[in-house]
C-alpha positions in Angstrom: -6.9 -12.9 17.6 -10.8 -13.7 18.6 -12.8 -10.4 17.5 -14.2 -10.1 20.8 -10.7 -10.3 21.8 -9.8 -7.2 19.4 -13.5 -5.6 20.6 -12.4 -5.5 24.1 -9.1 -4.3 23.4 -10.7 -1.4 21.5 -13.3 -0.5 23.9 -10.5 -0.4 26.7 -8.1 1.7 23.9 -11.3 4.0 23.8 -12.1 4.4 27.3 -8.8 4.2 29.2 -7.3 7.3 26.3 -3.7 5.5 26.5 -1.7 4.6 23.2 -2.8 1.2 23.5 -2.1 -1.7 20.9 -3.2 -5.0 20.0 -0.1 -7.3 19.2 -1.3 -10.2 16.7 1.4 -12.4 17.7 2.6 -15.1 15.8 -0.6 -15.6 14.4 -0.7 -12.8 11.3 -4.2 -12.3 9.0 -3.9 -11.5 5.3 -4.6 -7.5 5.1 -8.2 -7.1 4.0 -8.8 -6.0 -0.1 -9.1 -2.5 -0.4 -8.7 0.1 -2.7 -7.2 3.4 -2.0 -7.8 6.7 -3.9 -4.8 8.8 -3.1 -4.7 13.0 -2.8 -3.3 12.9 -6.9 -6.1 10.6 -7.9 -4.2 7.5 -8.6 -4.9 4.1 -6.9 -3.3 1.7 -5.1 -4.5 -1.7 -3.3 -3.6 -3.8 -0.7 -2.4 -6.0 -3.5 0.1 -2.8 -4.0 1.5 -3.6 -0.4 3.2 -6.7 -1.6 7.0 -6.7 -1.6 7.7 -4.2 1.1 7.0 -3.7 4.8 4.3 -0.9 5.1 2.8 1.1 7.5 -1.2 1.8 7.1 -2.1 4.5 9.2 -5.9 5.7 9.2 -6.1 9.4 10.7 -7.9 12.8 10.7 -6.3 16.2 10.6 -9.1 17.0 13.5 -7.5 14.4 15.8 -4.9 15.7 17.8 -2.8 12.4 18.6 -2.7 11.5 15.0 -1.1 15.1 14.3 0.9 14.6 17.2 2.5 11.5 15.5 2.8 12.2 12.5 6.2 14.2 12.4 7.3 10.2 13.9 5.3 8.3 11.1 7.6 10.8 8.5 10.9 10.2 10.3 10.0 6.2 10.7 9.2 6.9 6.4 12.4 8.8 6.1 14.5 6.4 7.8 13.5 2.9 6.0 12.1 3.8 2.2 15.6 3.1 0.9 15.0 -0.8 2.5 12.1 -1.3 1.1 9.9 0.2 3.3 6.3 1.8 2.4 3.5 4.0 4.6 0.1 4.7 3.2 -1.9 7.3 5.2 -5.2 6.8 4.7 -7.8 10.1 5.7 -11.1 8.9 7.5 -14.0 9.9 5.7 -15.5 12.8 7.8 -12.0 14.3 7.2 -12.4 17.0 4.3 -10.3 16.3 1.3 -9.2 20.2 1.4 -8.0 19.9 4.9 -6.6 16.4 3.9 -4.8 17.9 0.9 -3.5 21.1 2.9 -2.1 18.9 5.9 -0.1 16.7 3.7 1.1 19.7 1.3 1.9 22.1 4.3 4.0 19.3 5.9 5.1 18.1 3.0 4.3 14.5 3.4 7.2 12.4 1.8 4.5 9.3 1.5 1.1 8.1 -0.3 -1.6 9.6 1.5 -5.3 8.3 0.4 -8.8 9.5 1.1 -11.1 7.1 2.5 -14.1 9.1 1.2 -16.7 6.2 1.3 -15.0 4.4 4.6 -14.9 1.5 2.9 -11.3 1.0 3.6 -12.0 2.2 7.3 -14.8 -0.9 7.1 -12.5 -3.5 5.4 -9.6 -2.6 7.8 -11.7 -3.5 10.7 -14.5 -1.1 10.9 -12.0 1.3 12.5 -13.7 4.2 14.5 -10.7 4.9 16.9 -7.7 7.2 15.3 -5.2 6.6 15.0 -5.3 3.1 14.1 -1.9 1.9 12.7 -1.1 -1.6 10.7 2.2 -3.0 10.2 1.8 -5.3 6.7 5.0 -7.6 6.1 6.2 -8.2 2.9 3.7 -11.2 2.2 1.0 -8.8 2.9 -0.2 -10.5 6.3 -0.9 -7.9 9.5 1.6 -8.0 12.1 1.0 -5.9 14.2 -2.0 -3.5 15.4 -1.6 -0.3 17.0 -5.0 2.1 18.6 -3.2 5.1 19.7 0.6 6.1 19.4 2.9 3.7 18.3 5.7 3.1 20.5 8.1 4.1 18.0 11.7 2.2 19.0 9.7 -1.1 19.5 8.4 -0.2 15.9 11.2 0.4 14.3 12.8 -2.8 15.9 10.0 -4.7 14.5 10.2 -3.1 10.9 13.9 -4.1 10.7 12.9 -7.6 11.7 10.7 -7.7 9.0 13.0 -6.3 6.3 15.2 -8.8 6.9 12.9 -11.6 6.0 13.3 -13.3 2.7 
């Protein structure tokens, strides 16, 4: 997809307030290189992605859809981990690590949840200003699919079992 392609769809995303997406088609992109600090201090990478379908969610405890999605992000999680499945949370920057690290203990979030205190990640990932912003990374590590907003979640999980069956 053209970036003024994935501008426009962003600006509309932005504007209209609907859980729009951006579908990458056929054509997938390699995830960009980053490196994720996550709430225990370990890191993981993109390179870490390899091997199992993830989802890479970037969110804020202030915004009120990504909180609103998030008991669906765990249940997606909850369903698929067993198949080889993976989601990586990653905080935006402005988010405060102690609200970070209350949200996910409070809820007790089952997956890796990272802190994107520099935004690097946020800039490698697209320069993502919009949350929620949600990737779906195959096994190969290549983008899939794109979502600005709320996932449509059956579609979603129809897609992740396509991709866990690939070889």
């Amino acid at each position: 997809m053209k970036t003024t392609h994935l501008i426009a769809s962003l600006a509309f995303a932005a504007v209209s307030g609907l859980g729009a997406y951006v579908y990458w088609g056929s054509a997938t992109q390699a995830a960009p290189a980053s490196e994720f600090v996550l709430l225990d201090g370990s890191t993981t990478s993109t390179q870490g992605l390899r091997g199992k379908v993830t989802l890479v969610n970037f969110w804020a405890t202030s915004c009120t859809t990504c909180v609103a999605e998030m008991p669906d992000i765990v249940a997606t999680y909850n369903k698929y981990k067993d198949q080889g499945y993976d989601t990586l949370a990653v905080a935006m920057s402005y988010d405060p690590p102690q609200y970070v690290l209350n949200y996910a203990q409070s809820r007790q979030l089952p997956f890796k949840v990272a802190l994107d205190n520099t935004g690097a990640a946020a800039k490698a990932w697209g320069d993502i200003k919009i949350t929620p912003t949600t990737y779906l990374v195959n096994k190969r590590g290549e983008i899939v699919k794109t979502y600005v907003g709320t996932p449509d979640f059956p579609e979603l999980h129809r897609l992740i079992e396509k991709l866990l069956a690939e070889a």
